[in-house]
N, CA, C and O atoms as a CHARMM CRD file, in Angstrom:
* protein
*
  356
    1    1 UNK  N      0.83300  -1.18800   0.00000 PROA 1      0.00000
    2    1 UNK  CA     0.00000   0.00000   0.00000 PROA 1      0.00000
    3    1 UNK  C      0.87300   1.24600   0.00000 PROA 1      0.00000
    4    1 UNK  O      1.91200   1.28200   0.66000 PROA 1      0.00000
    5    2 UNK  N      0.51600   2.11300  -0.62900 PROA 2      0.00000
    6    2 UNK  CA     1.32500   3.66500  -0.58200 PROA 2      0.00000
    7    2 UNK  C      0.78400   4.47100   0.65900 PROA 2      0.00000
    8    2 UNK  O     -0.29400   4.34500   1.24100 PROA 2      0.00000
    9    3 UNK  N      1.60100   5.14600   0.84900 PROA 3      0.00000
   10    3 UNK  CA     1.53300   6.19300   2.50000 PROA 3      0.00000
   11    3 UNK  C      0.22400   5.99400   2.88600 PROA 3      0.00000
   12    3 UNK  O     -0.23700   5.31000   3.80000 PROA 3      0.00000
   13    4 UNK  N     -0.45500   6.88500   1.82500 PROA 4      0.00000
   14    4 UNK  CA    -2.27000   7.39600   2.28500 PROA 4      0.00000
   15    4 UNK  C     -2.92500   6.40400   2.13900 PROA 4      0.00000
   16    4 UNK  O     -4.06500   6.86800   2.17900 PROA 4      0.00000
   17    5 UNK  N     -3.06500   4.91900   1.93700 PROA 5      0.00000
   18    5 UNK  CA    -4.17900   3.69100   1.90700 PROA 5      0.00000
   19    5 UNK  C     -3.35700   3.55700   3.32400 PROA 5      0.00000
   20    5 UNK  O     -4.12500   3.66100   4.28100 PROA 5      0.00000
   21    6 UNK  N     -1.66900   3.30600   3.77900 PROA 6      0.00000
   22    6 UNK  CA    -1.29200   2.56700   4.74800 PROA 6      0.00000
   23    6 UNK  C     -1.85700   3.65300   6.24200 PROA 6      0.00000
   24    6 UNK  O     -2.11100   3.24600   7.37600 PROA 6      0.00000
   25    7 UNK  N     -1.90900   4.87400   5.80400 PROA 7      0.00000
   26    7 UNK  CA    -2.40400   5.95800   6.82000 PROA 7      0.00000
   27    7 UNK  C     -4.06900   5.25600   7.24100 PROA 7      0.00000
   28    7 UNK  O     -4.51000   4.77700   8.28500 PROA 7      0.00000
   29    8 UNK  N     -4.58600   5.44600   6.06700 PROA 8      0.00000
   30    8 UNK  CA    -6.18800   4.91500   6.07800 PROA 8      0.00000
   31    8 UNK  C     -6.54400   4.13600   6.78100 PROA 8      0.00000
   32    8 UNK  O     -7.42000   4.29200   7.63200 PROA 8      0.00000
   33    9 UNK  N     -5.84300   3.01100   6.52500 PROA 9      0.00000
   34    9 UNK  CA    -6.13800   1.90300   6.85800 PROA 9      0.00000
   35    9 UNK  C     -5.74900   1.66400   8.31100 PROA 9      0.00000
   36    9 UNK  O     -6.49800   0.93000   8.95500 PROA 9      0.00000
   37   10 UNK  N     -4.52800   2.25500   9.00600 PROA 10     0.00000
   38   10 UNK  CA    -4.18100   2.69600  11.11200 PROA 10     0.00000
   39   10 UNK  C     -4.93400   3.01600  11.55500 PROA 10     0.00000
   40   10 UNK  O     -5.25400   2.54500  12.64600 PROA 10     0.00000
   41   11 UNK  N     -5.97600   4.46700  10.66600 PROA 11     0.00000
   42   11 UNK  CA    -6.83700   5.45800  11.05800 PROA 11     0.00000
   43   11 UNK  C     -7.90200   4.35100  11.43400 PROA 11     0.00000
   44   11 UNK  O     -8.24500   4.29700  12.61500 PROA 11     0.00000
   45   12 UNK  N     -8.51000   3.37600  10.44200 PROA 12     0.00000
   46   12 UNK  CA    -9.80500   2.67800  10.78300 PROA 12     0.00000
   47   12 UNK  C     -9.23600   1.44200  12.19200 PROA 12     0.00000
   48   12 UNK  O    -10.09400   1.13200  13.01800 PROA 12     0.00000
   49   13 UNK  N     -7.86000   0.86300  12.32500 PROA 13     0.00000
   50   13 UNK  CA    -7.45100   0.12900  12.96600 PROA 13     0.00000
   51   13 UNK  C     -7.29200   0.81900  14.69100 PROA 13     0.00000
   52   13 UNK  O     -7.60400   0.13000  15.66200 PROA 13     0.00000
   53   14 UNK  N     -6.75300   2.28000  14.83500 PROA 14     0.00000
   54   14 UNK  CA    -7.11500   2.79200  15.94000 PROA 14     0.00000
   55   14 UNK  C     -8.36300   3.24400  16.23000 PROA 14     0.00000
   56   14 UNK  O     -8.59900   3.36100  17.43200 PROA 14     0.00000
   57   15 UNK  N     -9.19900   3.52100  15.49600 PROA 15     0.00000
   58   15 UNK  CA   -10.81400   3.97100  15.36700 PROA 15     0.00000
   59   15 UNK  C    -11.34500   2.99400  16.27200 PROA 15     0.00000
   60   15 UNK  O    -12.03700   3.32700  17.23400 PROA 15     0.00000
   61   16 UNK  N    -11.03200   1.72300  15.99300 PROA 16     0.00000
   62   16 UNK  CA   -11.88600   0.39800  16.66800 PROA 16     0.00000
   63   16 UNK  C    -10.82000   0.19600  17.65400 PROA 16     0.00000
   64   16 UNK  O    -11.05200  -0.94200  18.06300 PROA 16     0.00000
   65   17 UNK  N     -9.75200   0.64800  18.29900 PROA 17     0.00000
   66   17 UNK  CA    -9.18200   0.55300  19.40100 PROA 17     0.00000
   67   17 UNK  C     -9.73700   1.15200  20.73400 PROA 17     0.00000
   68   17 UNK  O    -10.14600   0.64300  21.77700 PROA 17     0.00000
   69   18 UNK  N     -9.55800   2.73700  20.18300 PROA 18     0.00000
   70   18 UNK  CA   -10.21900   3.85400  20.74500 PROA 18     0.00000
   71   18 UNK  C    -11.99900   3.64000  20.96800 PROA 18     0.00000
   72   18 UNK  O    -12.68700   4.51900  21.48700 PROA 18     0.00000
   73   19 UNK  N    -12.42500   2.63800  20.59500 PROA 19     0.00000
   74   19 UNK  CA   -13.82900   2.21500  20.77800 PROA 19     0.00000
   75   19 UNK  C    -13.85900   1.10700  21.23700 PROA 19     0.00000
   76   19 UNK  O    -14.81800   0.35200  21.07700 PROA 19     0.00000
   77   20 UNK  N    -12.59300   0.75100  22.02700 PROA 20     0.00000
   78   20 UNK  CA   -12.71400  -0.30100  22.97200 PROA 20     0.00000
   79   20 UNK  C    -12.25500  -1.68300  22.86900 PROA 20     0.00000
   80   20 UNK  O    -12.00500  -2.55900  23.69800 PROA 20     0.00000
   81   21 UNK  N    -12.21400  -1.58700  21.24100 PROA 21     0.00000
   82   21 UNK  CA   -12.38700  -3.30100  20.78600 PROA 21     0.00000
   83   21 UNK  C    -11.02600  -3.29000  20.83700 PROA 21     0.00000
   84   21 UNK  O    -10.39000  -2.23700  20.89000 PROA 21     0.00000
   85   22 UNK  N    -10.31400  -4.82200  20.82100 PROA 22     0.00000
   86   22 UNK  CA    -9.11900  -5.34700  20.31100 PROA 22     0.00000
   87   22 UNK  C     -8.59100  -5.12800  19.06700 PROA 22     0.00000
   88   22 UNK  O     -9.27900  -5.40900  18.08600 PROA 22     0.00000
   89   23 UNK  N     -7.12400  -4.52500  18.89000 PROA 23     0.00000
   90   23 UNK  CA    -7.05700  -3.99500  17.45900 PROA 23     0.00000
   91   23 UNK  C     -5.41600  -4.72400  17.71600 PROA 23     0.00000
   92   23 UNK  O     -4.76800  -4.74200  18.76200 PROA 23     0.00000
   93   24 UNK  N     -4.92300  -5.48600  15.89200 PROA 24     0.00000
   94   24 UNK  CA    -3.92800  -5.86700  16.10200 PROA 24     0.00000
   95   24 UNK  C     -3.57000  -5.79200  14.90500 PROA 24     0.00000
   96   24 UNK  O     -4.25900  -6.46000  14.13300 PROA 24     0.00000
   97   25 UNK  N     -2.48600  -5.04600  14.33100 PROA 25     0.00000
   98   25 UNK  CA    -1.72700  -4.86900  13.31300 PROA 25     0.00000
   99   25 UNK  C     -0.55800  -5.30700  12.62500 PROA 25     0.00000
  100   25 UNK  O     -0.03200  -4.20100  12.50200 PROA 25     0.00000
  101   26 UNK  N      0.01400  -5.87200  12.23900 PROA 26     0.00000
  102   26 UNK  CA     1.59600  -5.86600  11.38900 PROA 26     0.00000
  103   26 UNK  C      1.55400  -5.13400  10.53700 PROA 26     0.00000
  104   26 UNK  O      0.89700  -4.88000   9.52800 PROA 26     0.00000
  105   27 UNK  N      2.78300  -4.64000  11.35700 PROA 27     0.00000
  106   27 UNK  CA     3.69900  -3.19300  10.54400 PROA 27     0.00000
  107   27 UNK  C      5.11500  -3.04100  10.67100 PROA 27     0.00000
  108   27 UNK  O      5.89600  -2.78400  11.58800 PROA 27     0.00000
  109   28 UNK  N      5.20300  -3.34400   9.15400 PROA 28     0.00000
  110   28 UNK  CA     6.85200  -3.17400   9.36100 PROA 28     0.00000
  111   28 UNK  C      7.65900  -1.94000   8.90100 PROA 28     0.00000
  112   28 UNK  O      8.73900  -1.84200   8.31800 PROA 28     0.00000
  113   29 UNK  N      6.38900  -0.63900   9.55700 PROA 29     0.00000
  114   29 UNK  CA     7.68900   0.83900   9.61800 PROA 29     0.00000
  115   29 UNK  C      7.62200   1.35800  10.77100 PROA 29     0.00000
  116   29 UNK  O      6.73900   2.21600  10.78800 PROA 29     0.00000
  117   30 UNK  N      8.07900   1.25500  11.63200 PROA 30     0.00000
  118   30 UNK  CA     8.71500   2.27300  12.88200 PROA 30     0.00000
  119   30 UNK  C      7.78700   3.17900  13.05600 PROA 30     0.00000
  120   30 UNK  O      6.91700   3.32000  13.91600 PROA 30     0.00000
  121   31 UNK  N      8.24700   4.09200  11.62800 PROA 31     0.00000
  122   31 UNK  CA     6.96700   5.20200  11.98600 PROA 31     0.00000
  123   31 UNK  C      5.91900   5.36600  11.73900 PROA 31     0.00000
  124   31 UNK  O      5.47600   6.48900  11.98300 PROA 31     0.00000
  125   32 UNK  N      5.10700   4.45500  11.20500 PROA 32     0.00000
  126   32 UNK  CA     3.74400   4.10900  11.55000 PROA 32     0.00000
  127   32 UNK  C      2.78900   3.48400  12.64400 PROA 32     0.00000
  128   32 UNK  O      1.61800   3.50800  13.02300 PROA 32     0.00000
  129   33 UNK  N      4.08600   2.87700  12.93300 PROA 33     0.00000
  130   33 UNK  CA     3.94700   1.92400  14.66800 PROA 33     0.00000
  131   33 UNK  C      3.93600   3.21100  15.28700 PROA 33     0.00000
  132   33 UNK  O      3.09200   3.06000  16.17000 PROA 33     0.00000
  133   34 UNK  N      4.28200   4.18200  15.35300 PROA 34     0.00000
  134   34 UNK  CA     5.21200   4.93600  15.97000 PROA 34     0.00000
  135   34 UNK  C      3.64300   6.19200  16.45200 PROA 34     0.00000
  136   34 UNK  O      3.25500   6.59900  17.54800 PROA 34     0.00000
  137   35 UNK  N      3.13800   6.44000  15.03800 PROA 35     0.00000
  138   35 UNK  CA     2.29800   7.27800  15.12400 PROA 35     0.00000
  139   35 UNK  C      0.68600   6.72100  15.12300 PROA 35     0.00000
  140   35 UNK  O     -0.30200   7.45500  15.11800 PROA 35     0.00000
  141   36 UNK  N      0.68200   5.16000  15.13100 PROA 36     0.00000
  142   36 UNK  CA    -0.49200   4.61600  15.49500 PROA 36     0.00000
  143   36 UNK  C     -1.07900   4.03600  17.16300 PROA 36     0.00000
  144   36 UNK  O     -2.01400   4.33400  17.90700 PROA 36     0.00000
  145   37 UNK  N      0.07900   3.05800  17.19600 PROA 37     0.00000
  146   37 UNK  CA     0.52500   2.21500  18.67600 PROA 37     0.00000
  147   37 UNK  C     -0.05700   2.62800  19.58000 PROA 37     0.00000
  148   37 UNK  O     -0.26700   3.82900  19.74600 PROA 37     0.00000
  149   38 UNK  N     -0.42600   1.75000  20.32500 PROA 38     0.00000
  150   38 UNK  CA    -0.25000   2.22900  21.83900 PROA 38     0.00000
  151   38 UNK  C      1.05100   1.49700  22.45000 PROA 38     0.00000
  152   38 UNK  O      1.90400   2.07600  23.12200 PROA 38     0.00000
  153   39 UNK  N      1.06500  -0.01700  22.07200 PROA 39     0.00000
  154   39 UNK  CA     1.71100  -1.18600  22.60400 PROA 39     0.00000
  155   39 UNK  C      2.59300  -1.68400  21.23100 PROA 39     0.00000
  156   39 UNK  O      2.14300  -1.47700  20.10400 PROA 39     0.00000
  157   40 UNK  N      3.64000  -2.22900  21.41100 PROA 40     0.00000
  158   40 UNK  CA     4.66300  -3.07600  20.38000 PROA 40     0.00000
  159   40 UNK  C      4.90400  -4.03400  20.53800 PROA 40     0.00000
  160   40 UNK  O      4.84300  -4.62700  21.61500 PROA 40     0.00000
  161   41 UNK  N      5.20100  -4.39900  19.64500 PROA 41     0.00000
  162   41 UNK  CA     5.76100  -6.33000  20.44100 PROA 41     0.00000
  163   41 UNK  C      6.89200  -6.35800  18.85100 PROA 41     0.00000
  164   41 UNK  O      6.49200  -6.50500  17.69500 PROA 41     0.00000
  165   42 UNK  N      8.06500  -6.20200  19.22700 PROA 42     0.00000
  166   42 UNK  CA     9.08900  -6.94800  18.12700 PROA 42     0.00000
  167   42 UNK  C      9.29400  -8.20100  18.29900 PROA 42     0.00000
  168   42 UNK  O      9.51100  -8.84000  19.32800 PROA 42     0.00000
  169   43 UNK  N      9.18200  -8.62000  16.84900 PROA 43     0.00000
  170   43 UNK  CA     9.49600  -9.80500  16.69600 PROA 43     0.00000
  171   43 UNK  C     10.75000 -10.22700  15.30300 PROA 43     0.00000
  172   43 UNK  O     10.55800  -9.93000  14.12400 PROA 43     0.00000
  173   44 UNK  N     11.73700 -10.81100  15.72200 PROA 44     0.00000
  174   44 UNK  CA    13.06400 -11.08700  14.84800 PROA 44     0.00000
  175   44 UNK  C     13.41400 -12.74500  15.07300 PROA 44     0.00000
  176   44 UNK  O     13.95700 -13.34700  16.00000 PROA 44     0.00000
  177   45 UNK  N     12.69800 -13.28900  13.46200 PROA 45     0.00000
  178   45 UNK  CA    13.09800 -14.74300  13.71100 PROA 45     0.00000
  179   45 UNK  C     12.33000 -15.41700  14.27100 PROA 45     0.00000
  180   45 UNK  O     12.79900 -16.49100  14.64600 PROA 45     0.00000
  181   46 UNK  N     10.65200 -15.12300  14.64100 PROA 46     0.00000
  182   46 UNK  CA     9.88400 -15.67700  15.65900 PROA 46     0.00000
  183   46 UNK  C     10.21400 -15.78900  17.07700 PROA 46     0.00000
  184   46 UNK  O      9.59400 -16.54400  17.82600 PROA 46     0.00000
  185   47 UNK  N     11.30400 -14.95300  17.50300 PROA 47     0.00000
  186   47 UNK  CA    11.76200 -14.39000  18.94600 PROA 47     0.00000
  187   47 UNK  C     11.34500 -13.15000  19.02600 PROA 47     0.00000
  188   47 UNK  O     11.36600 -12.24700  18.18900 PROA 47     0.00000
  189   48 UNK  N     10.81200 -13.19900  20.53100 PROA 48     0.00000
  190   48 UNK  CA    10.37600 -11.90400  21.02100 PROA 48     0.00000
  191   48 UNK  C     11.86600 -11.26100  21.31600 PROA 48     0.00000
  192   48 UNK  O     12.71600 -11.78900  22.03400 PROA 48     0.00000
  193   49 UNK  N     12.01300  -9.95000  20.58000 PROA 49     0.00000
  194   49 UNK  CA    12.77800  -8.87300  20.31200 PROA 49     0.00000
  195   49 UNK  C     12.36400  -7.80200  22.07800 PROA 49     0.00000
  196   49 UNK  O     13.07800  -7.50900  23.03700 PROA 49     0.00000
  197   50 UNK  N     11.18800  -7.58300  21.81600 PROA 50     0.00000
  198   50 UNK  CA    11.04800  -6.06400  22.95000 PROA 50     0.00000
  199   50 UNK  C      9.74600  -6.02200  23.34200 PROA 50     0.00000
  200   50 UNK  O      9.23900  -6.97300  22.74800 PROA 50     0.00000
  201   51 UNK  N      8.93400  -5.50800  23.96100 PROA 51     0.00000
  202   51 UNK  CA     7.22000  -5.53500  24.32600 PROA 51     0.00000
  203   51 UNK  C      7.11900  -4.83500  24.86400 PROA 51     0.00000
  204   51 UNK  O      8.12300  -4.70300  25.56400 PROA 51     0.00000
  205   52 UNK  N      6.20800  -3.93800  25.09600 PROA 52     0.00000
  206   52 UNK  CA     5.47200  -2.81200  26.08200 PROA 52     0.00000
  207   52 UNK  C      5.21800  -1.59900  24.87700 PROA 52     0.00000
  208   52 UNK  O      5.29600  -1.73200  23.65600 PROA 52     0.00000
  209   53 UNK  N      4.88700  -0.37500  25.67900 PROA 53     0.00000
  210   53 UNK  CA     4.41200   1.04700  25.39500 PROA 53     0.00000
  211   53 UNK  C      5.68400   1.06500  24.41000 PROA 53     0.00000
  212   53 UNK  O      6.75000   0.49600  24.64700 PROA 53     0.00000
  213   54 UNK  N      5.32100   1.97600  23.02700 PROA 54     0.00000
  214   54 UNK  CA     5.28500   2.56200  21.71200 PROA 54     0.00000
  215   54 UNK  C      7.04900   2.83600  22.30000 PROA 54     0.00000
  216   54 UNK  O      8.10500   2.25000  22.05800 PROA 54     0.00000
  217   55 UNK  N      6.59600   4.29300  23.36200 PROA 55     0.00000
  218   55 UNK  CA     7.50800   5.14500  23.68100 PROA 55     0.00000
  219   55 UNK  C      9.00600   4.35300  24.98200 PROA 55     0.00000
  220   55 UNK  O      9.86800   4.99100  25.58600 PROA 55     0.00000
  221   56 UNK  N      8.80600   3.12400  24.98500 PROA 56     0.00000
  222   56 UNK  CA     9.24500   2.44600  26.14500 PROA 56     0.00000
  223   56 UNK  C     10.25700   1.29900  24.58900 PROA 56     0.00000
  224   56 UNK  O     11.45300   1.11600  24.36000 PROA 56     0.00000
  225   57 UNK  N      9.43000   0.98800  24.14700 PROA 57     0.00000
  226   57 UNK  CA    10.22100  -0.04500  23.38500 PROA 57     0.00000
  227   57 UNK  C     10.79500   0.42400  21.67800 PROA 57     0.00000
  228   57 UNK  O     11.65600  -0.18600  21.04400 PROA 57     0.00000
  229   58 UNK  N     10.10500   1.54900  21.25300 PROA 58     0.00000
  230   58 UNK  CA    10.76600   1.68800  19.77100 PROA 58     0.00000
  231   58 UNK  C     11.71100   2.83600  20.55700 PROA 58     0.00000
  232   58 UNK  O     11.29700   3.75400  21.26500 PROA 58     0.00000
  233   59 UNK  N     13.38100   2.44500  20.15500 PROA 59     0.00000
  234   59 UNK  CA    14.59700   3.13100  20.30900 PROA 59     0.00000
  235   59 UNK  C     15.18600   2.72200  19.86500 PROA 59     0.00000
  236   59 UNK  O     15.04700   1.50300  19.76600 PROA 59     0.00000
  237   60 UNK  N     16.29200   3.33700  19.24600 PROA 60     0.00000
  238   60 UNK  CA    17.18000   3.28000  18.24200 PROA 60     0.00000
  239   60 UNK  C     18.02800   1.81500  18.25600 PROA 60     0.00000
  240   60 UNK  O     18.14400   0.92000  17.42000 PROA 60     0.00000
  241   61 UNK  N     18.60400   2.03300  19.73200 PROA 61     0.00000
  242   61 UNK  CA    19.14600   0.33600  20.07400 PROA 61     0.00000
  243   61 UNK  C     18.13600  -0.80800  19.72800 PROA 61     0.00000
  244   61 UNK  O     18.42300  -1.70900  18.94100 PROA 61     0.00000
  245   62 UNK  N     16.98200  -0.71200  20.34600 PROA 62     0.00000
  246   62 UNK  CA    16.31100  -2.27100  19.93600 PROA 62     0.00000
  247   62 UNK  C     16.14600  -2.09200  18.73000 PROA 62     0.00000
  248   62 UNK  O     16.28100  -3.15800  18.13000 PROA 62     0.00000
  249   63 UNK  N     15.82500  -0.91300  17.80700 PROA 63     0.00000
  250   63 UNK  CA    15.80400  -1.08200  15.82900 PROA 63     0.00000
  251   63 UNK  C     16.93400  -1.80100  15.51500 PROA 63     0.00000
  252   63 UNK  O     16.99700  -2.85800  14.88600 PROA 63     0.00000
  253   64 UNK  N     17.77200  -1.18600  15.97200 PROA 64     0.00000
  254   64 UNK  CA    19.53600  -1.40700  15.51000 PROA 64     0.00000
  255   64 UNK  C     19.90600  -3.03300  15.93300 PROA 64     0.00000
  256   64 UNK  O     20.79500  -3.74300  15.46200 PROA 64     0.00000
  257   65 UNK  N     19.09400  -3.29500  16.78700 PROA 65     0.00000
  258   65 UNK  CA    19.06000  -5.28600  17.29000 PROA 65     0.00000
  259   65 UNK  C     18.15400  -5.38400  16.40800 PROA 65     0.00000
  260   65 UNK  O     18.84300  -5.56000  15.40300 PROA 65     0.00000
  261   66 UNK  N     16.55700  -5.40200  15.89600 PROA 66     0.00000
  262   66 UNK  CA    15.99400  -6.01200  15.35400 PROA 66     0.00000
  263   66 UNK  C     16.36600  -6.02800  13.80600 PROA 66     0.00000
  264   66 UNK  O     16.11700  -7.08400  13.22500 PROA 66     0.00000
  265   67 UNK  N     16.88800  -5.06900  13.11500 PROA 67     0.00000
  266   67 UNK  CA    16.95900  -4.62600  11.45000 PROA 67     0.00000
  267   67 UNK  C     18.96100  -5.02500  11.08300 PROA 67     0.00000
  268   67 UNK  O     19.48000  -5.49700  10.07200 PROA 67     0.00000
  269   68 UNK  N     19.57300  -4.58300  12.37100 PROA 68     0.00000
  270   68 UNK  CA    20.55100  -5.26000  12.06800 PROA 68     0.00000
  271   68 UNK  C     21.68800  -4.30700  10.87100 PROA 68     0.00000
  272   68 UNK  O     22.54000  -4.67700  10.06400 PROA 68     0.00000
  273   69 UNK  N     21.06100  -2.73100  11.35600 PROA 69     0.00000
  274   69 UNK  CA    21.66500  -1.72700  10.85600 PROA 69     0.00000
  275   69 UNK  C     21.63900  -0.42800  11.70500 PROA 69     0.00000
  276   69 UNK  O     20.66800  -0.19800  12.42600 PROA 69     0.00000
  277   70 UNK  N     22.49800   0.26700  11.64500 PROA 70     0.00000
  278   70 UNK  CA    22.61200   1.70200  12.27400 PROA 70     0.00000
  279   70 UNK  C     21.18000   2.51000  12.19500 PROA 70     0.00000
  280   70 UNK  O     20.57300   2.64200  11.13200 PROA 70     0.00000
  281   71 UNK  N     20.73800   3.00900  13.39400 PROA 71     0.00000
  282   71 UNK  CA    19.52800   3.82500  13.25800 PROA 71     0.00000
  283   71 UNK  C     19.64100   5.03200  13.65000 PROA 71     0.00000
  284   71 UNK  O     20.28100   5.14700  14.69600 PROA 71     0.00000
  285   72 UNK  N     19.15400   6.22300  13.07900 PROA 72     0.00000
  286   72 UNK  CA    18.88900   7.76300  13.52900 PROA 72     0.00000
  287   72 UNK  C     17.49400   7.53200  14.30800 PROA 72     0.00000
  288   72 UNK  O     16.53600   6.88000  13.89200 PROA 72     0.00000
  289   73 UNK  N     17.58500   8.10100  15.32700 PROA 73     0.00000
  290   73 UNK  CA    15.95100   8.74500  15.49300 PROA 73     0.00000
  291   73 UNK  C     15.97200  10.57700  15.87100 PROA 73     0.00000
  292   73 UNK  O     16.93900  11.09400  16.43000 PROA 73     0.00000
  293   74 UNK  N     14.90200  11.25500  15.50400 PROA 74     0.00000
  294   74 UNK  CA    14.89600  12.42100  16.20200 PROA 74     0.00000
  295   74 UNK  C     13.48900  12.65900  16.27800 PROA 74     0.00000
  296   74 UNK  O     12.57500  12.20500  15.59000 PROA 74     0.00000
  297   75 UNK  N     13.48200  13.62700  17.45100 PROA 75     0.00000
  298   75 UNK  CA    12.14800  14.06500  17.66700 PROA 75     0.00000
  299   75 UNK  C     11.37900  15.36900  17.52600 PROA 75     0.00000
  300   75 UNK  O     11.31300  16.35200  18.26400 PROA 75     0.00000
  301   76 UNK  N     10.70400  15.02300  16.12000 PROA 76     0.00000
  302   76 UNK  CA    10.27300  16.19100  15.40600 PROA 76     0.00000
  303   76 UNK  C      9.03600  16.82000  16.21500 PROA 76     0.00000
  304   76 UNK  O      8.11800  17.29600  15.54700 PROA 76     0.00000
  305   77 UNK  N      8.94000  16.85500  18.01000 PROA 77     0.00000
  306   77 UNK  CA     7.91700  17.32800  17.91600 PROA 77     0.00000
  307   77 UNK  C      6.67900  16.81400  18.43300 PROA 77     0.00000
  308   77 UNK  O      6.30100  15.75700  17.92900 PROA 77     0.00000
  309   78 UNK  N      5.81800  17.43600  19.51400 PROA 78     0.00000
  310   78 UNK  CA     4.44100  17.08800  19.82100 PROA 78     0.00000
  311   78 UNK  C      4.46800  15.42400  20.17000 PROA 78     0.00000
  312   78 UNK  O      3.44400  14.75500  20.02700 PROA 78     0.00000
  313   79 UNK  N      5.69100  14.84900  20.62400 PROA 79     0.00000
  314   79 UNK  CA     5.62100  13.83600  20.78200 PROA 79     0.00000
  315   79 UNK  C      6.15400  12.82400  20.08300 PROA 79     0.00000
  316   79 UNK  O      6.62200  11.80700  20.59500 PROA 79     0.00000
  317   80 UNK  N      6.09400  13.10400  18.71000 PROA 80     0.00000
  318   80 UNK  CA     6.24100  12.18000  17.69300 PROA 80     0.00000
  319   80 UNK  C      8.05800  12.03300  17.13800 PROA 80     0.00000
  320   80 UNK  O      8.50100  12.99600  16.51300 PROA 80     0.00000
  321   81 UNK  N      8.93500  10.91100  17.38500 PROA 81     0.00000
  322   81 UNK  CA    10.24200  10.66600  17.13900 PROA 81     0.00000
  323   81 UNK  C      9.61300   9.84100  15.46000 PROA 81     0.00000
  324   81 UNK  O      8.65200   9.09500  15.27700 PROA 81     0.00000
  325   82 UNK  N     10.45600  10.29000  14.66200 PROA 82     0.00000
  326   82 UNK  CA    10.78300   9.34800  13.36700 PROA 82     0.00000
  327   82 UNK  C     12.20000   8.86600  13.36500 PROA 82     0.00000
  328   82 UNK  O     13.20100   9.43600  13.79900 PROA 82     0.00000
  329   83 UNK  N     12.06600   7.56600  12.72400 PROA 83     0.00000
  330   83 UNK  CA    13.41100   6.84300  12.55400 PROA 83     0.00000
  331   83 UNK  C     13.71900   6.31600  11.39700 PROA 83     0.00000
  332   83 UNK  O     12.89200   6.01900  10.53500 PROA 83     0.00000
  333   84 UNK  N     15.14900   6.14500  11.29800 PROA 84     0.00000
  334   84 UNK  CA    15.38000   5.86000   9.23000 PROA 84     0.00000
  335   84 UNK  C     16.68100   5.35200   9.53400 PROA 84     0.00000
  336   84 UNK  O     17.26100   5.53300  10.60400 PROA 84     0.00000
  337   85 UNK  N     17.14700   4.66600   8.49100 PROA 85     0.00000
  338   85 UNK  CA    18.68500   4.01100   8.79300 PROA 85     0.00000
  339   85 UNK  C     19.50400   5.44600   8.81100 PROA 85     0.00000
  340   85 UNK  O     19.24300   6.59200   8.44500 PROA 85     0.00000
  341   86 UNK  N     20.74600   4.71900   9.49000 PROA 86     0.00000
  342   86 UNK  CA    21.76300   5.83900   9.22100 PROA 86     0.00000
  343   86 UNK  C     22.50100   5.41100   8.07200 PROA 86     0.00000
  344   86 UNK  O     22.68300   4.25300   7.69600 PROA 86     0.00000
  345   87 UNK  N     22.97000   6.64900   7.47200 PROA 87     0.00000
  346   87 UNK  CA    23.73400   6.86200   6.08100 PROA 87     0.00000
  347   87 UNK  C     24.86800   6.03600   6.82500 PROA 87     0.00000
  348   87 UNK  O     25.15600   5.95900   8.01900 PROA 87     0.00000
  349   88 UNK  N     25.57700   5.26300   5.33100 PROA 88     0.00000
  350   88 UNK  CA    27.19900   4.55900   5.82800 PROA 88     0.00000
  351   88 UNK  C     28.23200   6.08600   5.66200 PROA 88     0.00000
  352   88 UNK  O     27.72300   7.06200   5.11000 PROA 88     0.00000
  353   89 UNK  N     29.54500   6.15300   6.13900 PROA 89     0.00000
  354   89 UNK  CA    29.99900   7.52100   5.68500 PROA 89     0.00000
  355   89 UNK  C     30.87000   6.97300   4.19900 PROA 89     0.00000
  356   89 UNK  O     31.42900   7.79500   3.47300 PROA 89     0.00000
């Protein structure tokens, strides 16, 4: 899916969170987890990687264990950190 169906489609997945029900997603970008989540659960290899709150478990170290490459994060703000590999030099 491109950005705005993968946006769409969080929007209707937290909609029915925020209304109580059980909502459970796979997502494999950071910052969609990032700006949907309440809760994470990594998983690398069918091993549990990390678990708990959004803001407790997505950090640069556990990306950098689960993806198995250098990670930036910064925080643009109102809460919201985005993350992206780091450039090689």
């Amino acid at each position: 899916l491109d950005l705005a169906h993968q946006v769409s489609a969080l929007r209707r997945v937290r909609a029915r969170a925020d209304a109580g029900l059980a909502a459970v997603a796979v997502v494999h970008d950071p910052n969609l987890v990032a700006a949907f989540a309440d809760q994470v659960l990594l998983l690398r290899d069918g091993e549990v990687q990390a678990r708990g709150p959004v803001s407790d478990v997505l950090t640069a170290e556990a990306l950098e264990k689960l993806y198995g490459l250098p990670i930036a994060c910064a925080d643009v703000g109102a809460g919201q950190v985005i993350y992206a590999p780091r450039r090689s030099p």
